[in-house]
N, C-alpha and C positions, 0 to 999 in steps of 0.2 A: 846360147849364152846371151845373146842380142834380146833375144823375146824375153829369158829369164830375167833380163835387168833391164827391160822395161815394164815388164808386169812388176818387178817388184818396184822399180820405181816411182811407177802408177799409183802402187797402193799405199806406198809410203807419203807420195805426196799427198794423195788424196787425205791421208788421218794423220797428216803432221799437222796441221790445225785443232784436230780432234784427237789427242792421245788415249780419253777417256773411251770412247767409241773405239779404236781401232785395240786396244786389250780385250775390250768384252769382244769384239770380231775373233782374234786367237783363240780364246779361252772358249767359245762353243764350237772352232772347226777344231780344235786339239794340235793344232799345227802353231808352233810358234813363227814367227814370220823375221822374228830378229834374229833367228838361228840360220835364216837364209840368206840375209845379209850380211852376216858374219863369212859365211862360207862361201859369197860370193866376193869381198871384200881379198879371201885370201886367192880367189885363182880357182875355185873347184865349183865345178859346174853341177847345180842343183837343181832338181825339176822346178820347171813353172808352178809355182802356187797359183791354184782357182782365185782370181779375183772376189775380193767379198766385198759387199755392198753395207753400209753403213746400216746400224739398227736403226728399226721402226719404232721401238720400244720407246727411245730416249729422245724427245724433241730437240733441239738444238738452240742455246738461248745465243741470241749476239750482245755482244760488247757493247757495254753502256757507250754514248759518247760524252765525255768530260765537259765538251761546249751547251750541250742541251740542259745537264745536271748546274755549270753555273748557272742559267738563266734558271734554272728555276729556284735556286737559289739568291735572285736578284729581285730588290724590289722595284714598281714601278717607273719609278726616277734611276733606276740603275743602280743601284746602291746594292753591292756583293754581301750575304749577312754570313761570314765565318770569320775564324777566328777564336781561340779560345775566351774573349771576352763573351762573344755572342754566341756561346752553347747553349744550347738551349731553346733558340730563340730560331724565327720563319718567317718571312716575308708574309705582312699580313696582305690576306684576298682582296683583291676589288670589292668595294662596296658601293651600295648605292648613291651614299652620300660623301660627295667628292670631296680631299682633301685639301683644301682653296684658303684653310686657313694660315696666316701669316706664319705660324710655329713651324709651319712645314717649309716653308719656301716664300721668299721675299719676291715678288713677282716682277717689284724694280728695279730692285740690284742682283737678283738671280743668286742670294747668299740664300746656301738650300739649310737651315736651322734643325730640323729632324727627320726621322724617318717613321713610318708606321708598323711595328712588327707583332709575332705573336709568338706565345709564351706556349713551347710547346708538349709542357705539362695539362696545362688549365684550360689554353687555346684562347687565352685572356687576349685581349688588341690592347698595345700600349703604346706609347711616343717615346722615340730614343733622342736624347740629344746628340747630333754631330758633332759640338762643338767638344764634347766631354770626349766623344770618340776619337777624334781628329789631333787631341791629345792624348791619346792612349794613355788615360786617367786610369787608374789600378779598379775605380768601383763608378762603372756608368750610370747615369740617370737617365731610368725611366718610370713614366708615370703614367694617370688614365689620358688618354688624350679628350676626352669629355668628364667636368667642363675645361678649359682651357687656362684656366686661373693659373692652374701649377706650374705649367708649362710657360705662360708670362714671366710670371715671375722667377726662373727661375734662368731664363731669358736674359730677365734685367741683370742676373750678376756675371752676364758675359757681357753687359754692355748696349742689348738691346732693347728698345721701348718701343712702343707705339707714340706718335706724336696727330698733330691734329687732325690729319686727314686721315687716320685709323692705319698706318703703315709702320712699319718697324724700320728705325734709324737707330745707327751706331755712335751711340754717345763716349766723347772722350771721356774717361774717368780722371781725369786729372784736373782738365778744367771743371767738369761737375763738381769733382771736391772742392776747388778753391772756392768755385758759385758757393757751393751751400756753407763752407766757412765765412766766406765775407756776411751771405748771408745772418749765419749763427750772430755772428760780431754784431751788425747792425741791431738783430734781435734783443741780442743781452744790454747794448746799451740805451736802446729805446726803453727798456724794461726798468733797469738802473734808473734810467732820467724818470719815470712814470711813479716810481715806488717815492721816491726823494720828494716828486711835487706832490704826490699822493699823501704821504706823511704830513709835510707843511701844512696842507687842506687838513688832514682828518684830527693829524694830532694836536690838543689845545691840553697847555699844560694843566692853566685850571681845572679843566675836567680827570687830568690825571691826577692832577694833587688827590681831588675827592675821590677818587678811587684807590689812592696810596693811603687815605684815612682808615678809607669805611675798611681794608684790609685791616690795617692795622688796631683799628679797633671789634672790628665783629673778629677776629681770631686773636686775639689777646695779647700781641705781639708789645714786647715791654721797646720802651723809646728807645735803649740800646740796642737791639737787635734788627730794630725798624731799618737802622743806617750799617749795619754789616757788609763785610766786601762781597760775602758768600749771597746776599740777595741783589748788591748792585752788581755782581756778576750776571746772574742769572736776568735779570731788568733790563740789562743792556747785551745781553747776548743775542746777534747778528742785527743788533738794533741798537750802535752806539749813539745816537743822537738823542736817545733820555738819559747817558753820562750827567750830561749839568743839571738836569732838573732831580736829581737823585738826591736824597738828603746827607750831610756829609757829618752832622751830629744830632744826639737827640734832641737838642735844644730846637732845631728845627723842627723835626716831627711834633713838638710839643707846640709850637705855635700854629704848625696849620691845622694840629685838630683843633686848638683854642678859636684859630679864622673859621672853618669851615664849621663849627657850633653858631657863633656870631652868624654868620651867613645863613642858617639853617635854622634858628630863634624865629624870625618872622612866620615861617612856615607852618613850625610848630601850631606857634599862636593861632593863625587861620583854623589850623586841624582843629584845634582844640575849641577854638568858639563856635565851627559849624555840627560841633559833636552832638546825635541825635539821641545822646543818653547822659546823663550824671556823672558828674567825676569821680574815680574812686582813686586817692592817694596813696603810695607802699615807700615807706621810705627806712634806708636802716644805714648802718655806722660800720664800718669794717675798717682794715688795714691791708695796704700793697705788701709785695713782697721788699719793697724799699725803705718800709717802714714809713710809711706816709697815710696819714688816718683819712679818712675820707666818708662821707656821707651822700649817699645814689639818693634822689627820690624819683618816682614812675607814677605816670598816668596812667589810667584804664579805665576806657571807654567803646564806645559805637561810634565809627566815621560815619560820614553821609549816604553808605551805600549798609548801613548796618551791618557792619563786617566787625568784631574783635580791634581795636588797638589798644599797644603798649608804646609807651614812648618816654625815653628817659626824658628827665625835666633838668635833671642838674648833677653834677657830682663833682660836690667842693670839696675843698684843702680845711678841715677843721680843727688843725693845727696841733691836734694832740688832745684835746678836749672832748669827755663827754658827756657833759654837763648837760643839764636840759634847758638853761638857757641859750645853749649856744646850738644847742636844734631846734629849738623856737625862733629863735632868730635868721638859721639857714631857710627853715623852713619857712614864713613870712614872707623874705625875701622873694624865693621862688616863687610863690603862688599871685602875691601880687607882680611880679615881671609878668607873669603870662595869665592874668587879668581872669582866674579862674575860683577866686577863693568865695564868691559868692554861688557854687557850683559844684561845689565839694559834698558827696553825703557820706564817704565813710574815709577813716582813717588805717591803713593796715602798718602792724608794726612787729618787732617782735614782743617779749613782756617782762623786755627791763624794764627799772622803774624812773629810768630818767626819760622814756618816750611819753610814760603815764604825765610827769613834770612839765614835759614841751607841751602837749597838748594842754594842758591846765595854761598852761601863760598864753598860751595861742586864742585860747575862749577868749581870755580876756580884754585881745583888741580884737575880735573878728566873732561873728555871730555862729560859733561849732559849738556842739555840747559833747563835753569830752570822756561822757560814758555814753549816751548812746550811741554815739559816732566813732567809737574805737573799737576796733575788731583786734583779736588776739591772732599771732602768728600759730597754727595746731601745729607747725611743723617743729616750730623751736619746744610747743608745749609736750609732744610727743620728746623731744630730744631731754627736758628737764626731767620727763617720768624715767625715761633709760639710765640716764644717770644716777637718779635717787634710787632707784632700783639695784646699780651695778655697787 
């Protein structure tokens, strides 16, 4: 019984480590070995079972241990990479080129900023940040760790910079804010003061008046419309300091284009005496929409660089008349103010017969001949044929 329950206890101890090996041992002697520990367990003496010797067949692997599997699981700063955020991911290799830069580790405050891992899909090297980590943030950043741009900046929105000697320092975000607000403030009021003396210097009303003409006359804008709230709106939008210089009725608009003609008469004149060609005159008689008659006449010549001009000479109030004395008379006036009537070779007009009139009185104080020198309008003559036709 003694030899029996050490032999079996022998063999039990031996493959209770090895359960897998000690069934395939039964199963080729045909002798089950647990049916003789049962039967010795009850009192009834069993022969010694032949000790069996463990298969040759089946190597025997030992047991990971847990401490060697975390190191290798550790990057070289020590940094443990599991955890269901970091699946996936592996402690990236030693490389050649040592990780010395600041992103990883501050080397004078020992604040360690990332770690180096690898993607163990792709086997990609990337940069984790600690700080995302360290907050167990639901979606980590990581990015290439070359070049290291991303990785700064994204640095800076935890507060870290580099400052002059190339090192990363923990900037308060609170006082930074205030810095860069006082800043902003200073900014927009240096800006404010700059625009205000800027204005003073550039804006010169005169020059604006002549630019509130020449609109109002090169786009046909009637004197009512000139002084509307809907254009001093729009004039003085984020720009209320041309409020006063805005016209408040027509009657102004009507005197500064009357000033700024006066102001522009001399000019005229120059243009017109240094003109490198002959004068050809167009003049004709229409009505505004305000019922107000009126008479244009227009120069046409060669300036000094032989280029084309047109240039209006006049356009009077002729009070409801269209008699041909009294465009002999408009007319006269004009040509002697701007000292050109000895310089005139053709007359254009249309082919009423009070223009035929004016020019007959006009021959007779000034040296024109008022058939060769009159040209017919074709456009009016074309318009009389449509007519007679319709």
């Amino acid at each position: 019984m003694a030899a029996g329950d050490g032999a079996s206890g022998l063999s039990l101890s031996r493959n209770a480590t090895r359960p897998d090996a000690y069934m395939l041992s039964c199963q080729q002697r045909g002798v089950s070995l647990l049916y003789t520990f049962l039967m010795c367990a009850d009192g009834v003496t069993a022969p010694s079972p032949t000790p069996c010797n463990p298969p040759t067949s089946l190597p025997l692997q030992p047991q990971p241990d847990l401490h060697a599997v975390h190191q290798r699981r550790r990057t070289t700063s020590g940094f443990l990479v599991q955890g269901d955020l970091l699946k996936g991911y592996k402690p990236a290799p030693p490389t050649k080129r040592s990780t010395t830069s600041w992103i990883y580790a501050d080397p004078r405050t020992s604040i360690e900023h990332g770690e180096a891992l690898v993607r163990s899909s792709s086997g990609k090297r990337l940069w984790l940040c600690k700080h995302c980590y360290n907050k167990r943030q639901p979606i980590l950043f990581l990015c290439d760790p070359q070049p290291t741009t991303v990785a700064q900046r994204h640095l800076s929105e935890h507060g870290y910079i580099r400052d002059g000697s190339e090192m990363p320092t923990l900037v308060n975000r609170k006082r930074k804010a205030q810095e860069q607000d006082a800043y902003d403030t200073r900014l927009r009021q240096t800006t404010m003061l700059e625009q205000r003396e800027a204005q003073a210097a550039t804006y010169n009303k005169s020059d604006w008046i002549y630019h509130f003409v020449r609109h109002v006359v090169t786009d046909n804008v009637s004197l009512r419309r000139s002084c509307s709230p809907a254009l001093l709106g729009l004039a003085t939008y984020r720009n209320p300091a041309l409020s006063p210089w805005f016209p408040q009725s027509p009657r102004t608009t009507r005197d500064w284009i009357t000033q700024t003609y006066a102001a522009a008469k001399p000019f005229i004149t120059t243009l017109l005496a240094n003109a490198k060609s002959r004068i050809t005159i167009s003049f004709d008689g229409w009505k505004s929409d305000n019922e107000v008659d009126l008479l244009a006449t227009m120069a046409h010549f060669l300036d000094v660089d032989f280029k084309p001009k047109v240039v209006l000479l006049s356009l009077r109030n002729t009070y409801g008349s269209h008699a041909g004395e009294e465009i002999e008379q408009q007319l006269y006036d004009v040509l002697t103010g701007c000292r050109i009537l000895d310089r005139i070779t053709f007359f254009m007009a249309d082919n009423a017969t009070s223009n035929d009139k004016a020019l007959k009185l006009l021959a007779e104080v000034t040296d024109i001949n008022p058939i060769k020198q009159r040209l017919r309008c074709t456009g009016h003559v074309f318009n009389l044929i449509c007519k007679a036709i319709i």
